[in-house]
C-alpha positions in Angstrom: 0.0 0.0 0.0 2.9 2.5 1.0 3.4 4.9 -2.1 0.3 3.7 -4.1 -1.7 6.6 -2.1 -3.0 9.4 -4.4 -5.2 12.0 -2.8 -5.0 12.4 1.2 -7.5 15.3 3.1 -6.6 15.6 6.6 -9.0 18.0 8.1 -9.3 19.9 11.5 -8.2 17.2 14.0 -5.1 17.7 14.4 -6.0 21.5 15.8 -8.1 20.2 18.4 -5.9 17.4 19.5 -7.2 14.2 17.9 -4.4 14.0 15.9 -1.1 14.6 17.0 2.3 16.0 14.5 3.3 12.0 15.0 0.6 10.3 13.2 0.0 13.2 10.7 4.4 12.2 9.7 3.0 8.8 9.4 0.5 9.3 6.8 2.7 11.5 4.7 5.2 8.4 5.0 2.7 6.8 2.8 2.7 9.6 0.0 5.0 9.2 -3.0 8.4 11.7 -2.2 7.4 14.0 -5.5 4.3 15.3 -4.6 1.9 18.6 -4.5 0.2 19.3 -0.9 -1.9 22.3 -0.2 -2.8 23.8 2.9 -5.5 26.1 3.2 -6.3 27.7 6.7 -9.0 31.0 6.9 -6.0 32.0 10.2 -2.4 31.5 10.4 -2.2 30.3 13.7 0.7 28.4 15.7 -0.6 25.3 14.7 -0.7 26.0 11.1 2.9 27.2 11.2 3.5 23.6 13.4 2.2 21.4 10.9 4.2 23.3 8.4 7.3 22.5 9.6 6.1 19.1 10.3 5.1 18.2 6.5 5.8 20.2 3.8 9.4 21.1 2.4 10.1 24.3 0.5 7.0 25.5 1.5 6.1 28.8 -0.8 2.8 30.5 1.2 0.3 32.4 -1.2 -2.1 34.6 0.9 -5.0 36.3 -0.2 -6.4 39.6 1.0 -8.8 42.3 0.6 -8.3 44.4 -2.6 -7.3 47.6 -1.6 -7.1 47.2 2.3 -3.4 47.7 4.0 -1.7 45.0 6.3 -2.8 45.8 9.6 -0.1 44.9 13.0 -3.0 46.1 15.0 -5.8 44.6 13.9 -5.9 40.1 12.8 -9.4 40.6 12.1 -11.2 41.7 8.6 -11.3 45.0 8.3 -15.3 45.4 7.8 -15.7 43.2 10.7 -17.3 44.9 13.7 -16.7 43.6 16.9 -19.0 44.2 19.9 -19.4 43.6 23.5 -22.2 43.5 26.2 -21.7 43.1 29.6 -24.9 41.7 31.4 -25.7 39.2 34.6 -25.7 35.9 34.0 -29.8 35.7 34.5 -29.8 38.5 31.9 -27.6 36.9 28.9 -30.6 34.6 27.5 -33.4 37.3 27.7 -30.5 39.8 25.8 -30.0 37.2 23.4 -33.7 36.7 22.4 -34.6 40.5 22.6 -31.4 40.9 20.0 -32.3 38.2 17.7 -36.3 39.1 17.5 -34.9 42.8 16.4 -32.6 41.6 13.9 -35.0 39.0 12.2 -33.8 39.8 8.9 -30.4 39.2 9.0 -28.6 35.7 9.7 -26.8 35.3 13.0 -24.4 32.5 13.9 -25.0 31.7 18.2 -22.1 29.7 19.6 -22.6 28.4 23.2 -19.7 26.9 25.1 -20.8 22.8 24.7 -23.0 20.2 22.8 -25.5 20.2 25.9 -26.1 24.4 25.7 -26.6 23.8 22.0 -29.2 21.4 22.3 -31.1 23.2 25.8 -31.1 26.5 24.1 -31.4 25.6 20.5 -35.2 24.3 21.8 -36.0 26.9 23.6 -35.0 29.8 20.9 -37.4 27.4 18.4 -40.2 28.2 20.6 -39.0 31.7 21.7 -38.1 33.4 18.5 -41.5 33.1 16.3 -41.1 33.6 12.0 -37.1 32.4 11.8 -35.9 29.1 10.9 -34.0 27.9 13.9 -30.9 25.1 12.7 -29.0 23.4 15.5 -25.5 22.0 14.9 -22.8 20.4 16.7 -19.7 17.7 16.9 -22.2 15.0 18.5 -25.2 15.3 15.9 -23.6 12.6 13.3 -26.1 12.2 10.8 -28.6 14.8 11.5 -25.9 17.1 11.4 -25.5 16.5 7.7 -29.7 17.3 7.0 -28.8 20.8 9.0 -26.0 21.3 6.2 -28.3 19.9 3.4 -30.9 22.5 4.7 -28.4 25.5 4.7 -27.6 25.0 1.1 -30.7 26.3 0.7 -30.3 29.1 1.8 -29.5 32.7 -0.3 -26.1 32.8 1.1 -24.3 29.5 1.1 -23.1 28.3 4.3 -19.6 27.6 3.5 -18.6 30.9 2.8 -20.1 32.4 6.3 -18.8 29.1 8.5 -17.1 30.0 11.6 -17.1 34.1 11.6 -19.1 36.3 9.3 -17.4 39.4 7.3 -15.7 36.8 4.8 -14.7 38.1 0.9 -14.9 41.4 1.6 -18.4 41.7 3.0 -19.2 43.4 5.8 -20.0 41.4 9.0 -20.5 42.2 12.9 -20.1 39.9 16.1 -21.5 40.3 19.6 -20.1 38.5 22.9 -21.6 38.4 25.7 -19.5 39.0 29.3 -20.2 38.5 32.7 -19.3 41.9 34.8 -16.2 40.1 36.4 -15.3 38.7 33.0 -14.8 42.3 31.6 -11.2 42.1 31.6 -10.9 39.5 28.9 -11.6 43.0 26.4 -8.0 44.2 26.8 -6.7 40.5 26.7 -8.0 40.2 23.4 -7.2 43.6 22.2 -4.0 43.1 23.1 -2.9 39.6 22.7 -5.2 38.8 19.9 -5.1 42.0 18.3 -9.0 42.1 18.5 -10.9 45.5 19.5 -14.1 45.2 20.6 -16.9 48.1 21.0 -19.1 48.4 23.7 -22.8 47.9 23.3 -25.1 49.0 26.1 -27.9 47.0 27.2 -30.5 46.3 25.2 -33.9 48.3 26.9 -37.3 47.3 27.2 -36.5 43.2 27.0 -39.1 40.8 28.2 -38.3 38.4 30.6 -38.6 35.1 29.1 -37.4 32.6 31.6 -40.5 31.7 33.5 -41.7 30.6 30.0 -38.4 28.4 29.6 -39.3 27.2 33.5 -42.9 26.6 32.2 -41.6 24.5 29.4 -39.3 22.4 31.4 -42.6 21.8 34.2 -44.2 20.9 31.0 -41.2 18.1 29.7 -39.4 16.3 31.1 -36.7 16.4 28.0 -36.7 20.1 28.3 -35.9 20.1 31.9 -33.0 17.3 31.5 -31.7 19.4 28.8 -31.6 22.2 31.1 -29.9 20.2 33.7 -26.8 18.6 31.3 -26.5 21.9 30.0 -25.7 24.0 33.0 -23.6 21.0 33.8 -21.8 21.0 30.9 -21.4 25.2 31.0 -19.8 24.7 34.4 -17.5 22.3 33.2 -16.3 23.9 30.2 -16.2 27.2 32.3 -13.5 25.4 34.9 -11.4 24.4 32.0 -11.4 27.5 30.2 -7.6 28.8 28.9 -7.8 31.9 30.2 -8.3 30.8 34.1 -6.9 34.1 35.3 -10.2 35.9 33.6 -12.7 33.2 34.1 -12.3 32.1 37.0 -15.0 29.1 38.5 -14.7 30.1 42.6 -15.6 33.6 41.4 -18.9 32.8 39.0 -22.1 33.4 40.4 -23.9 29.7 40.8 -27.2 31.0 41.6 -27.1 33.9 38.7 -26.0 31.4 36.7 -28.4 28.9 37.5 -31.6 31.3 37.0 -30.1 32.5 33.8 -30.7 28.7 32.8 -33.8 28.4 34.2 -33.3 25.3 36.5 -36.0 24.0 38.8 -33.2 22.4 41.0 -30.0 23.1 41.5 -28.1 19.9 40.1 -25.5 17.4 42.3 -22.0 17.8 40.7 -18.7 18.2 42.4 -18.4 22.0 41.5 -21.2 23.2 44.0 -20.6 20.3 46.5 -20.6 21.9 50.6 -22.1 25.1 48.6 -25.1 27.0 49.5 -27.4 29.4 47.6 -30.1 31.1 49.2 -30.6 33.3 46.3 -31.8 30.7 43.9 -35.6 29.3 45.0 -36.0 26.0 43.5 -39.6 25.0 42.5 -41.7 23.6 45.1 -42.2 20.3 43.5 -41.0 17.4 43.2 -39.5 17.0 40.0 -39.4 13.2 39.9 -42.9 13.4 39.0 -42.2 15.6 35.4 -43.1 13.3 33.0 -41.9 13.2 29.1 -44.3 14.4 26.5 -43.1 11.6 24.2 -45.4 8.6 25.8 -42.9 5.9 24.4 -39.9 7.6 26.7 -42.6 8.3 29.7 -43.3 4.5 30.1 -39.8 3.7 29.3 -39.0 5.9 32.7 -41.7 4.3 34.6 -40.6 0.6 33.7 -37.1 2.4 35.1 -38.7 3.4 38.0 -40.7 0.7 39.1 -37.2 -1.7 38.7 -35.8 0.5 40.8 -38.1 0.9 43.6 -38.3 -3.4 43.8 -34.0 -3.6 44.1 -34.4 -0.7 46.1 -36.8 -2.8 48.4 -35.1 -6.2 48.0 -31.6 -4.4 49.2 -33.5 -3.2 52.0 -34.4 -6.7 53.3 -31.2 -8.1 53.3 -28.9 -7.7 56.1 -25.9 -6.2 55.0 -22.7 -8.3 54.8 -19.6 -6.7 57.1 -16.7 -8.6 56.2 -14.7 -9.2 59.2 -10.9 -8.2 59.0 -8.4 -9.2 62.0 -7.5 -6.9 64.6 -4.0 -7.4 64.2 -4.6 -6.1 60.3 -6.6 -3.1 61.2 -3.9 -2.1 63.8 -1.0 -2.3 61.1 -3.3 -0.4 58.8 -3.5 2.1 61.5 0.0 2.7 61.9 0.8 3.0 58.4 -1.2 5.4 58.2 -0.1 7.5 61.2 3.5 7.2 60.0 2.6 8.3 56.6 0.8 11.6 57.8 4.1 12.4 60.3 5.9 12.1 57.5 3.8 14.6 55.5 4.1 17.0 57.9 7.6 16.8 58.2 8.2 17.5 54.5 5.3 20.2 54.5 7.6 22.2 57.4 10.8 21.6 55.5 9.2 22.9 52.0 7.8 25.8 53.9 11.4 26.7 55.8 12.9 25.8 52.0 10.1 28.9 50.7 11.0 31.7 53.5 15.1 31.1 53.3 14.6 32.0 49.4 12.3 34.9 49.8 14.7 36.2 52.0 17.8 35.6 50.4 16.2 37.5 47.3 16.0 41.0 48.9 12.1 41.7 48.8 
């Protein structure tokens, strides 16, 4: 097989970590030595210049720009691209979102959300929120449905592949809006600065309706919407904690209960994050929302089959004494002083890494 390859397309995994420089070198192995290979990236990041390096000799790099426009050192983005900002609370973001989009009705917008889950949760609720607009919901995990959203975009007056990813592409004009928690307003000047990115300001939007006792109402209503709601703020939480820039967005700082209206949770869910935690400014519904049931009938009685097994194991276990394996006392003494020697000796390094820290400080002058 080696050499006998004619065509290869390696797409965007290795930028993301699915495929590492390594196994890309392997492939190429395959490739005849005379050959022609393109690469075509919209931004010349670090990893473009990596995988440069890694595969391509004598590269000769052809770049194509707006007619007319200057190179810029300031500015990496296109120069009809305006690039906005709105700093709101986190209950605040979803009814801004929906007050900007049912304003802007004729125009195409492009919403990102940080994971799958937030996709899904919000992509329902902005198909029963924002009457008259053709609502399309994509992401990684959508596999085959994904490719009817594409199908359905071609469509469309503009085609999709020429607005994927940011708008303002060929020399149209484009704007972009992000939205900021107040504490988060710092990561302006760190893209201004490091990514050579200005943003303006937008004030917030007047007159908006608040929508979340509607999204509440639908969740009451189905039991899908309200497990969506629950994976997504999950999910948001999650991605938030492992967010690059930790300095800016920091997880012991965000504002659970905020955040959790702004999602319009019944309950506040059980995940490590908000463990010990408490939140007296969120009011969970007075319900029990065991007894939500899904409006799809086949998924309702799937969930009470569910149920009902669980309530008989639940009753069995109960019936049963439970087993306590007897260990000797010799054993559990040994255990015991393993484990006391093992803490002594933890503190002991602890006060010699902490005498270690002070004697530098000091030697260094400050």
């Amino acid at each position: 097989m080696k050499h006998r390859v004619l065509t290869v397309r390696v797409g965007e995994g290795y930028s993301k970590g699915k495929l590492s420089f390594s196994s890309i070198n392997t492939i190429l192995e395959f490739l005849p030595k005379q050959r022609r290979t393109g690469l075509f990236s919209a931004t010349q990041t670090q990893e473009v210049e990596n995988l440069v390096r890694a595969g391509l000799r004598n590269p000769v790099r052809i770049s194509v720009k707006e007619k007319g426009v200057a190179d810029s050192s300031t500015q990496k983005t296109p120069s009809r691209l305006e690039n906005f900002y709105m700093v709101c609370k986190a209950d605040e973001k979803f009814n801004q979102l929906v007050h900007f989009l049912r304003n802007h009705k004729q125009e195409k917008h492009l919403v990102f959300f940080s994971t799958c889950a937030c996709v899904e949760y919000y992509g329902r609720a902005l198909e029963a929120l924002v009457k008259n607009v053709q609502i399309l919901c994509i992401h990684g995990k959508m596999k085959h449905k994904r490719n009817k959203v594409f199908t359905a975009f071609h469509k469309l007056q503009s085609a999709f592949v020429h607005r994927c990813g940011r708008t303002a592409r060929i020399g149209h004009g484009g704007s972009a809006l992000v939205f900021l928690l107040p504490m988060e307003e710092s990561y302006i000047n760190f893209l201004a600065i490091n990514q050579k990115c200005p943003l303006q300001e937008m004030n917030l939007q007047k007159n908006t309706v608040d929508i979340l006792p509607k999204l509440k109402s639908m969740a009451l209503a189905d039991r899908a919407m309200f497990e969506k709601g629950m994976k997504a703020f999950v999910s948001h939480v999650q991605a938030y904690a492992k967010h690059e820039c930790s300095l800016i967005f920091r997880l012991k700082d965000l504002d659970f209960a905020s955040l959790a209206r702004g999602f319009a949770l019944l309950r506040m869910p059980k995940m490590p994050e908000l463990r010990g935690k408490q939140f007296p400014e969120f009011v969970p519904v007075d319900i029990n929302t065991d007894t939500i049931a899904f409006k799809d009938k086949i998924r309702e009685k799937q969930r009470q089959k569910l149920l009902e097994q669980q309530r008989k194991e639940k009753t069995e276990n109960e019936g049963r004494r439970k087993f306590v394996k007897n260990k000797a006392w010799s054993k559990q003494k040994a255990k015991k002083e393993r484990k006391k020697k093992m803490n002594e000796k933890r503190k002991r390094e602890e006060v010699k890494s902490e005498v270690f820290f002070f004697g530098g400080w000091g030697s260094t002058g400050v």
